[in-house]
MMTF fields as JSON, N, C-alpha, C and O atoms, coordinates in Angstrom:
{
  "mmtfVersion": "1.0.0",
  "mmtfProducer": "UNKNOWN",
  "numBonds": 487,
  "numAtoms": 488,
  "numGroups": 122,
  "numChains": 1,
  "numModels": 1,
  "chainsPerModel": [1],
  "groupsPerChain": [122],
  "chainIdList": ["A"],
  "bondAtomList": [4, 2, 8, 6, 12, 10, 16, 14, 20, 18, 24, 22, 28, 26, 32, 30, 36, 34, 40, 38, 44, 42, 48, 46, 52, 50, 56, 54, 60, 58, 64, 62, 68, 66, 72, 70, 76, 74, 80, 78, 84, 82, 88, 86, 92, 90, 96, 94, 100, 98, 104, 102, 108, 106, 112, 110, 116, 114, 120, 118, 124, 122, 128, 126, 132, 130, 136, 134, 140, 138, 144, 142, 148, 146, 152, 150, 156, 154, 160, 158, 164, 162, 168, 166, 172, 170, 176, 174, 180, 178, 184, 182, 188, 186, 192, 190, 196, 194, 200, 198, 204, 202, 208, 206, 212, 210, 216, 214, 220, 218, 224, 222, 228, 226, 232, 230, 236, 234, 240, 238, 244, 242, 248, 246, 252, 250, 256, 254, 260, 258, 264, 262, 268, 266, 272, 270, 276, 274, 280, 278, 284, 282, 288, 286, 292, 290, 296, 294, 300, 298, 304, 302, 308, 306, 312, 310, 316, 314, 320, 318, 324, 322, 328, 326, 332, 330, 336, 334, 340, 338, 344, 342, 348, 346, 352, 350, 356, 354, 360, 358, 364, 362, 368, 366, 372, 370, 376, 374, 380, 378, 384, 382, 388, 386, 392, 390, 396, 394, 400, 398, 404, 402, 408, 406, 412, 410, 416, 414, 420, 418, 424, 422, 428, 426, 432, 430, 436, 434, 440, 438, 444, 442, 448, 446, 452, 450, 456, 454, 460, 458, 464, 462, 468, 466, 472, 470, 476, 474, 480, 478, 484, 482],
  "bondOrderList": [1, 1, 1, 1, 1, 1, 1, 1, 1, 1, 1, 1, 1, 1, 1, 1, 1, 1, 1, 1, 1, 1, 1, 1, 1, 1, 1, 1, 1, 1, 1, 1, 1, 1, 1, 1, 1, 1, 1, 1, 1, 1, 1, 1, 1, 1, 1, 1, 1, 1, 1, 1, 1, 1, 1, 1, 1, 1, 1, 1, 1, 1, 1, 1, 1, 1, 1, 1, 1, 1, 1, 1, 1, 1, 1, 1, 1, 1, 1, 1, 1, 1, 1, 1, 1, 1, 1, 1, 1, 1, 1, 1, 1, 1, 1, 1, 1, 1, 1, 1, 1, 1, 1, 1, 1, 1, 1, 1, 1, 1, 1, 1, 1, 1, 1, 1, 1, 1, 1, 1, 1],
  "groupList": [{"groupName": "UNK", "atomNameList": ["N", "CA", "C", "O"], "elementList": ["N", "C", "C", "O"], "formalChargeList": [0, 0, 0, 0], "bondAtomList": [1, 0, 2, 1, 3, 2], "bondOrderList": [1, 1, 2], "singleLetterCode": "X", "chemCompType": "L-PEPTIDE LINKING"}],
  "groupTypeList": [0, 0, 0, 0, 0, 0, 0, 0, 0, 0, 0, 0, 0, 0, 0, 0, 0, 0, 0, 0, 0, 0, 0, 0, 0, 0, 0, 0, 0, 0, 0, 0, 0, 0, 0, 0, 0, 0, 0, 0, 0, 0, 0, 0, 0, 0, 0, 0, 0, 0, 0, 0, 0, 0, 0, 0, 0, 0, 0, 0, 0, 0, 0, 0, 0, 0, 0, 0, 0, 0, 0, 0, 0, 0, 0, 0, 0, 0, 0, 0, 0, 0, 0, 0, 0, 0, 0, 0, 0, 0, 0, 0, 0, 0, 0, 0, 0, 0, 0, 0, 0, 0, 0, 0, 0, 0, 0, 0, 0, 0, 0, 0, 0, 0, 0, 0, 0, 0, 0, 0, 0, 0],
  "groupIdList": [1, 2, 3, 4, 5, 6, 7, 8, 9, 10, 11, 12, 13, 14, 15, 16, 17, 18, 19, 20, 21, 22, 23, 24, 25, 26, 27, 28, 29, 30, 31, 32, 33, 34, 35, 36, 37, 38, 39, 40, 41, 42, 43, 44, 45, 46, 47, 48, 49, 50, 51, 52, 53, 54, 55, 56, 57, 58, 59, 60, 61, 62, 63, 64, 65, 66, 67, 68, 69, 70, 71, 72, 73, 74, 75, 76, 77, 78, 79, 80, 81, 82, 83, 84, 85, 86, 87, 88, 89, 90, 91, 92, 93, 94, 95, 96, 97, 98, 99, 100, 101, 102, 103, 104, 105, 106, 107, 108, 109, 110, 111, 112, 113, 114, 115, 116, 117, 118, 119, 120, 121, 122],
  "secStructList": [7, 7, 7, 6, 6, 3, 3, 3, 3, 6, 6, 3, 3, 3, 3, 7, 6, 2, 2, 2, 2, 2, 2, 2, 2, 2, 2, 2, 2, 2, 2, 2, 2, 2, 2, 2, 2, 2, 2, 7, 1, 1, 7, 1, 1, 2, 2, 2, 2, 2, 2, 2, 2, 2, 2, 2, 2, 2, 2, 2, 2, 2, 2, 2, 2, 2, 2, 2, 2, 2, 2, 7, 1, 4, 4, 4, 2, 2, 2, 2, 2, 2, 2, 2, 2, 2, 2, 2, 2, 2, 2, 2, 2, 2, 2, 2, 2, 2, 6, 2, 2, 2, 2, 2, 2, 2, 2, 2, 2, 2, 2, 2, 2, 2, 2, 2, 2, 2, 2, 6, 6, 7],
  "xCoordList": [8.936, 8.666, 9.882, 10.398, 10.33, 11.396, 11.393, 10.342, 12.542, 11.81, 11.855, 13.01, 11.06, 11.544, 12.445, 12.374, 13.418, 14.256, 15.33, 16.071, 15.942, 17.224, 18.033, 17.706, 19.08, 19.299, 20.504, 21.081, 20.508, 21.374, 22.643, 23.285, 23.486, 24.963, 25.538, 25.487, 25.911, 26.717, 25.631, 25.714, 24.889, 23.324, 22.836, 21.81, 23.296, 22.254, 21.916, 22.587, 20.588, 19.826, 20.311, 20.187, 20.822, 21.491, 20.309, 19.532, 19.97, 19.279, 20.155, 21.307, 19.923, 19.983, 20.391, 19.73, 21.936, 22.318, 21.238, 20.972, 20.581, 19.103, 18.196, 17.895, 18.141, 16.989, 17.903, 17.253, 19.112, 19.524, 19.81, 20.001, 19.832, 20.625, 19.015, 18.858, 17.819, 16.426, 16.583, 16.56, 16.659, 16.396, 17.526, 17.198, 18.56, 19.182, 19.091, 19.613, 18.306, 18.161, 16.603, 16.393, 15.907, 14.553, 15.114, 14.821, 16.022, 16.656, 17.303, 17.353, 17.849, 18.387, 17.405, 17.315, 16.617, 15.627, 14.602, 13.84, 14.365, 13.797, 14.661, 14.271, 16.15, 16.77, 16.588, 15.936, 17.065, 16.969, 15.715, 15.934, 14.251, 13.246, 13.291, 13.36, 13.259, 13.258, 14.079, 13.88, 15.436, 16.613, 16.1, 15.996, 15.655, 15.366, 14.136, 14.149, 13.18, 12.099, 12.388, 11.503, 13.133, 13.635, 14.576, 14.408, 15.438, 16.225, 15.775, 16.225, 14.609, 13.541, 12.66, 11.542, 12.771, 11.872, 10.909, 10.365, 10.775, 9.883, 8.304, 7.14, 9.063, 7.828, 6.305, 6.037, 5.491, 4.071, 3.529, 2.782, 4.097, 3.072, 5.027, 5.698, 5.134, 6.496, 5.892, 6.681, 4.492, 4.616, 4.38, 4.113, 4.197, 3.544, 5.204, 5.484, 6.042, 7.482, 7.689, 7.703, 7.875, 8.221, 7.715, 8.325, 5.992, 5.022, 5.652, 5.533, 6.239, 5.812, 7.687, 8.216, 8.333, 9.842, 9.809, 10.387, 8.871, 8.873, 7.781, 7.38, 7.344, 6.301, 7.444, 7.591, 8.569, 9.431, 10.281, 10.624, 10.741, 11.676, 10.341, 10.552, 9.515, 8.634, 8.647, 8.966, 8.341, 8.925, 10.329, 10.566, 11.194, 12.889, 12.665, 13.102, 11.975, 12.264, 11.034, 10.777, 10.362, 9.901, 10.506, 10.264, 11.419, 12.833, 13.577, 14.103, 13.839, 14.826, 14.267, 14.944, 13.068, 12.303, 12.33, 12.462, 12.158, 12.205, 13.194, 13.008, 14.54, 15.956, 16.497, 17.127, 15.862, 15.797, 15.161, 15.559, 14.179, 13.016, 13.944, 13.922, 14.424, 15.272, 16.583, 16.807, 17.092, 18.076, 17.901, 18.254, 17.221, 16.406, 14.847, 14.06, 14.717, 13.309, 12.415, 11.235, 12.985, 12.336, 11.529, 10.319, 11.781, 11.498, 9.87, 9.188, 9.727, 8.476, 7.63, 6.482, 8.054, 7.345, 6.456, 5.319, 7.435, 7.34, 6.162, 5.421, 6.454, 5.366, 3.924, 2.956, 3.931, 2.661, 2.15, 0.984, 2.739, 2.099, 1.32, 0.244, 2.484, 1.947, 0.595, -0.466, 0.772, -0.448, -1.856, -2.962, -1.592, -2.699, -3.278, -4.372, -2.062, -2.798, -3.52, -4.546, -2.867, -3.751, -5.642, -6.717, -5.148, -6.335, -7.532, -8.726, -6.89, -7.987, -8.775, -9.991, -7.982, -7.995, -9.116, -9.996, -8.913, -9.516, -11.204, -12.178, -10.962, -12.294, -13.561, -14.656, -13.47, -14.764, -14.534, -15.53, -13.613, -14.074, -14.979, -16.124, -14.046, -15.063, -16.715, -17.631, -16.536, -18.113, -18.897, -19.932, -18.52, -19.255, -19.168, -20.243, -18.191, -18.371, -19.812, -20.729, -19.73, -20.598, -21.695, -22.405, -22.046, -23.595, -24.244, -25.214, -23.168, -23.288, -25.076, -25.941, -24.846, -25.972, -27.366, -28.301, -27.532, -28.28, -28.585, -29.497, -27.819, -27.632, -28.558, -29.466, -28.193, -28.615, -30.141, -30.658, -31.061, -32.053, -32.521, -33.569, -31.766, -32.806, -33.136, -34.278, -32.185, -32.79, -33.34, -33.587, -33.579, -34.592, -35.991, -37.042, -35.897, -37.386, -38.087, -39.249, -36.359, -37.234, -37.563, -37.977, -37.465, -37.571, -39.098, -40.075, -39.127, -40.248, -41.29, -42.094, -40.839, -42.262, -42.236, -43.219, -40.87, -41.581, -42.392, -43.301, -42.346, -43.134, -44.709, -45.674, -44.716, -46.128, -46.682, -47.847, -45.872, -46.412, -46.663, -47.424, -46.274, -46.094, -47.374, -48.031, -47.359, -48.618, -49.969, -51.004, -49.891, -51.234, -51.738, -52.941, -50.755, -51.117, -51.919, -52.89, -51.301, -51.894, -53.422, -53.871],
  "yCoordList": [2.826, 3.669, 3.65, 2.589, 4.835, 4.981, 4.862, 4.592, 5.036, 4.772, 6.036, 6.375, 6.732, 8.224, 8.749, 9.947, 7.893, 7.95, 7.736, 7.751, 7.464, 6.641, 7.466, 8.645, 7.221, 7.985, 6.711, 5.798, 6.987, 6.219, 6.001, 6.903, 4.947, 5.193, 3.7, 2.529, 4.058, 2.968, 1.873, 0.649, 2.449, 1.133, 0.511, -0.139, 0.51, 0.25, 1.643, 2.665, 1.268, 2.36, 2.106, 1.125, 3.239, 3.288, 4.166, 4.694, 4.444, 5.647, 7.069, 6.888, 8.115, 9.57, 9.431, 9.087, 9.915, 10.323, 11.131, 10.918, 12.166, 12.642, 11.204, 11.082, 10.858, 9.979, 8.715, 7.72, 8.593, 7.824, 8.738, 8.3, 9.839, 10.831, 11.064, 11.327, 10.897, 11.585, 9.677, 9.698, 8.985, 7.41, 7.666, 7.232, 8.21, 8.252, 9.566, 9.523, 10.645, 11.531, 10.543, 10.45, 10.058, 9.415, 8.893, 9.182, 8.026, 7.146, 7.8, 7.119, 9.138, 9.762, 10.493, 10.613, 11.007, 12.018, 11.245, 11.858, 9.565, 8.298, 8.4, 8.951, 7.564, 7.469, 8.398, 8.109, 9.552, 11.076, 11.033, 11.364, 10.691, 10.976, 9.609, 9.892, 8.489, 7.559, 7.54, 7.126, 8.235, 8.215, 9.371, 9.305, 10.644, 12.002, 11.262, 11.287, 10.666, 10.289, 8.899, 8.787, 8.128, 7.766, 8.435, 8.122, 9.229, 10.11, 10.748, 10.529, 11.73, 12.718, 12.358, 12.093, 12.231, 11.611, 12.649, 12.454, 14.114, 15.098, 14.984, 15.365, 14.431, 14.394, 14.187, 13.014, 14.723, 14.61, 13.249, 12.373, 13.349, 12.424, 11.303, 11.479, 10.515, 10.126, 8.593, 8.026, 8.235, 7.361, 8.065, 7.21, 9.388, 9.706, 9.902, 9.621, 10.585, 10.997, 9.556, 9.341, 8.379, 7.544, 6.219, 5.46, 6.822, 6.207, 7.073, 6.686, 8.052, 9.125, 8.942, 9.405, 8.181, 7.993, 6.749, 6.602, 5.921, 4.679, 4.855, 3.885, 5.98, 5.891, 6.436, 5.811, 8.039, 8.028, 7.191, 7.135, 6.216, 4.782, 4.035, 3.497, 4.245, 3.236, 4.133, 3.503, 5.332, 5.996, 6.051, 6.271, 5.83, 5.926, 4.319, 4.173, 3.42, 1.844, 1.936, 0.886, 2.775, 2.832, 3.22, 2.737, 4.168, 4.917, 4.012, 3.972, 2.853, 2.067, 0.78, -0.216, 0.909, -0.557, 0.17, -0.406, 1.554, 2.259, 2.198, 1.822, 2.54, 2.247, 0.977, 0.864, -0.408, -1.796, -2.095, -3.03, -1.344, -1.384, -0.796, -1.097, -0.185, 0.615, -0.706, -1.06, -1.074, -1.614, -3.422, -3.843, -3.864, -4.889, -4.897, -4.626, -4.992, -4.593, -6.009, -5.868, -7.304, -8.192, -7.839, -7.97, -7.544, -7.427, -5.872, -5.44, -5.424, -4.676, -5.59, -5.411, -6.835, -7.637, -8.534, -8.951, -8.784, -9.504, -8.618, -9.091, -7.41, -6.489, -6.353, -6.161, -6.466, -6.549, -7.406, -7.208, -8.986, -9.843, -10.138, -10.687, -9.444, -9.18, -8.515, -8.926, -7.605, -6.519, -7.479, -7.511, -8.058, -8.64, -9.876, -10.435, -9.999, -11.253, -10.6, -11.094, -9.544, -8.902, -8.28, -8.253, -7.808, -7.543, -8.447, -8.166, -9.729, -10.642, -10.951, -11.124, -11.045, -11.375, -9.987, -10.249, -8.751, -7.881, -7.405, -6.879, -7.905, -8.243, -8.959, -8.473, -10.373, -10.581, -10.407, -10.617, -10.131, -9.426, -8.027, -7.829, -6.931, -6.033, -6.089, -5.291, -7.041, -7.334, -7.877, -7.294, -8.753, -9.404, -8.107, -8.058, -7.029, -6.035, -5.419, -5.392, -4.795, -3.916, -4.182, -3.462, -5.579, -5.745, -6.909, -7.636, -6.521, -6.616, -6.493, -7.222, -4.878, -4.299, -4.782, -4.804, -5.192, -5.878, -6.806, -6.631, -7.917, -9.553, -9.178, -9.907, -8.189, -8.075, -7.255, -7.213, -6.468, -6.492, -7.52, -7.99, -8.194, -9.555, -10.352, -10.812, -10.664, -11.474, -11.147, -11.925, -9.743, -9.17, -9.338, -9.619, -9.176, -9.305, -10.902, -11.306, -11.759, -13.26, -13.694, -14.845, -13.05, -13.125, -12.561, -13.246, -11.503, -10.708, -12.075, -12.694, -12.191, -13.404, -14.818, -15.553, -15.278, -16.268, -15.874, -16.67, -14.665, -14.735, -14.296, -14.59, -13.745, -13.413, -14.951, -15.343, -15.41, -16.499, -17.524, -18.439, -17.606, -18.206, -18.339, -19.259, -16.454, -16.676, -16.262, -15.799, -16.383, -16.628, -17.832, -17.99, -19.042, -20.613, -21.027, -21.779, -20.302, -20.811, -20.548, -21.166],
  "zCoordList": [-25.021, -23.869, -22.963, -22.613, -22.591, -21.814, -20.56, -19.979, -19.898, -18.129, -17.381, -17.124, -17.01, -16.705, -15.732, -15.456, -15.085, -14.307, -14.572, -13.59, -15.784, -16.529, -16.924, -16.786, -17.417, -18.899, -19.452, -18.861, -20.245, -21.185, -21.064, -21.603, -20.447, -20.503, -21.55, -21.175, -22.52, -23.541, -23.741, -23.64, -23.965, -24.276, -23.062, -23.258, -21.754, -20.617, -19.82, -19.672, -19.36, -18.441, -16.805, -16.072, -16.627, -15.377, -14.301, -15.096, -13.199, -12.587, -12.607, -12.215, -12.892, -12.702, -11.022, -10.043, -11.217, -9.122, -8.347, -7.164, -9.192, -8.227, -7.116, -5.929, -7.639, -6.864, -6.511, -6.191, -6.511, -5.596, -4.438, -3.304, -4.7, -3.378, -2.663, -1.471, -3.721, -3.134, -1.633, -0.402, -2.173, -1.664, -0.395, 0.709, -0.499, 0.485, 1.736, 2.851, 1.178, 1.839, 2.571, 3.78, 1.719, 2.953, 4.164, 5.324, 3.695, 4.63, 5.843, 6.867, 5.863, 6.862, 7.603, 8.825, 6.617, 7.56, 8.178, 8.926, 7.954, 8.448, 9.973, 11.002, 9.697, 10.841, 11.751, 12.754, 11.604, 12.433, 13.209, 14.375, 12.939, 13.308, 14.439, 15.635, 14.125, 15.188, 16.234, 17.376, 15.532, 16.766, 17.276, 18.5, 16.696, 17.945, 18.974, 20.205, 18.171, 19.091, 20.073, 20.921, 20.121, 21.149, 22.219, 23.398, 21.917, 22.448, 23.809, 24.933, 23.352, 23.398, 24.465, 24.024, 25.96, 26.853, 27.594, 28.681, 26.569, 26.998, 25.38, 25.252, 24.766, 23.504, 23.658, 23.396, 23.904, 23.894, 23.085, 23.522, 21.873, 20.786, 20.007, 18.99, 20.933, 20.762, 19.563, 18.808, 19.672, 18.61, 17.76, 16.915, 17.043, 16.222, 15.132, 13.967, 16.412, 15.413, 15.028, 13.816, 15.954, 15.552, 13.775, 13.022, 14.004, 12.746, 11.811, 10.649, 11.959, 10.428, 9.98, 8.97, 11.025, 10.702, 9.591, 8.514, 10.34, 9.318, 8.256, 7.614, 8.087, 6.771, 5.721, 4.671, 6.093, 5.539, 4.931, 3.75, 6.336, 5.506, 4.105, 3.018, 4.575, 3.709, 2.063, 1.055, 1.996, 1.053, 0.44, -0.747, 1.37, 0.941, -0.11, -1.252, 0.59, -0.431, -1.319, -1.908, -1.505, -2.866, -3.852, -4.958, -3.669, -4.25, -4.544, -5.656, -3.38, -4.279, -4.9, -5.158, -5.089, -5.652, -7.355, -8.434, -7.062, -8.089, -8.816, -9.974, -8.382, -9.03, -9.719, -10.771, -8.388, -8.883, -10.14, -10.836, -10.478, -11.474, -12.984, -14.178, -12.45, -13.791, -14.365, -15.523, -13.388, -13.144, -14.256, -15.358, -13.168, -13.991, -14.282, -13.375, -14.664, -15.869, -15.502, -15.182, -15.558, -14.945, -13.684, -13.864, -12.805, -11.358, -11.649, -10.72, -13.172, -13.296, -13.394, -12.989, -13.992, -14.506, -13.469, -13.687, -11.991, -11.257, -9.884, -9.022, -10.222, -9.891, -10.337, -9.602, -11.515, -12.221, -11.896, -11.554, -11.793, -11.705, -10.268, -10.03, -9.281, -7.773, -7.895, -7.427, -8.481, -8.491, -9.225, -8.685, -10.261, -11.055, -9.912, -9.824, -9.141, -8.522, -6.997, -6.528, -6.412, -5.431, -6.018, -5.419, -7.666, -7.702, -7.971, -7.869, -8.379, -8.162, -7.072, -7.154, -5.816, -4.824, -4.164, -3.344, -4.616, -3.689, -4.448, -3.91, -6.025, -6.822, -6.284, -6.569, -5.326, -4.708, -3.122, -2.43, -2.615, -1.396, -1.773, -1.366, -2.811, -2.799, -3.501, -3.703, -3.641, -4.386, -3.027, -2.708, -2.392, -1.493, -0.346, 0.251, 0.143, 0.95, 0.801, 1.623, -0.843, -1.266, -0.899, -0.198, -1.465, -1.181, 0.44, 0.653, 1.118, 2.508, 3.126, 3.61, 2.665, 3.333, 2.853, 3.653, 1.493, 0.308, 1.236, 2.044, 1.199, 1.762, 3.357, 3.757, 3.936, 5.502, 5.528, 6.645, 4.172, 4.112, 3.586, 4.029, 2.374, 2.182, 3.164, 3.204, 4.147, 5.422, 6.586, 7.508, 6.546, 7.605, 6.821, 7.398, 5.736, 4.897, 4.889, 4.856, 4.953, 4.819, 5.97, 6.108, 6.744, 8.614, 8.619, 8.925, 8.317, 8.142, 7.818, 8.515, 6.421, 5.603, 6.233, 6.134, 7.02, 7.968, 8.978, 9.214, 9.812, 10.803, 10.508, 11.213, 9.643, 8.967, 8.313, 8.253, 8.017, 7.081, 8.524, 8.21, 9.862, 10.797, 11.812, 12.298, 11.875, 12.698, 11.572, 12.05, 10.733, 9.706, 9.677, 9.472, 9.913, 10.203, 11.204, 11.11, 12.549, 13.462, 13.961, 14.926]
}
């Protein structure tokens, strides 16, 4: 399986100049947006230029985690394993989320059968 960003130079996989220029164009149109929105002391919504500058930067280094990835091939590896170990981790939180609501009628019901069972005694 190939890497779809590569191409072949003398038996190593190098990145295609497209998407280093795409990684470097994030990066400017990132900068540009934080520097206009600091600049800019008439802006209505001045955190908003500023959030959507750094969601850009946050896109520009996926670009280059992307390139790294091509580059050395280890560091996919070291990803996966990130990922396998977040998804363990998010496996019984989301189980114990789900049945939240479950857990919070079973104990209105056992509330229920103590107090019935409570004043039937007396």
């Amino acid at each position: 399986m190939g890497y779809p960003y590569s191409q072949v130079t003398r038996g190593h996989k190098k990145p295609c100049p497209p998407y280093i220029l795409i990684f470097l164009a994030y990066i400017i149109i990132s900068c540009q947006l934080i520097y206009f929105s600091r600049r800019r002391t008439d802006l209505a919504f001045k955190p908003a230029f500023f959030l959507f500058g750094a969601f850009i930067f946050g896109c520009g280094i996926t670009h280059a985690i992307g390139i790294l990835v091509i580059w050395r091939p280890e560091l996919a590896a070291i990803g996966q394993l990130a990922a396998g170990v977040a998804h363990e981790i998010n496996n019984p939180i989301a189980y114990v989320s789900a049945n939240l609501a479950n857990l919070a009628e079973y104990i209105d019901d056992m509330f229920t059968i103590i107090t019935i069972t409570k004043s039937g005694s007396k």
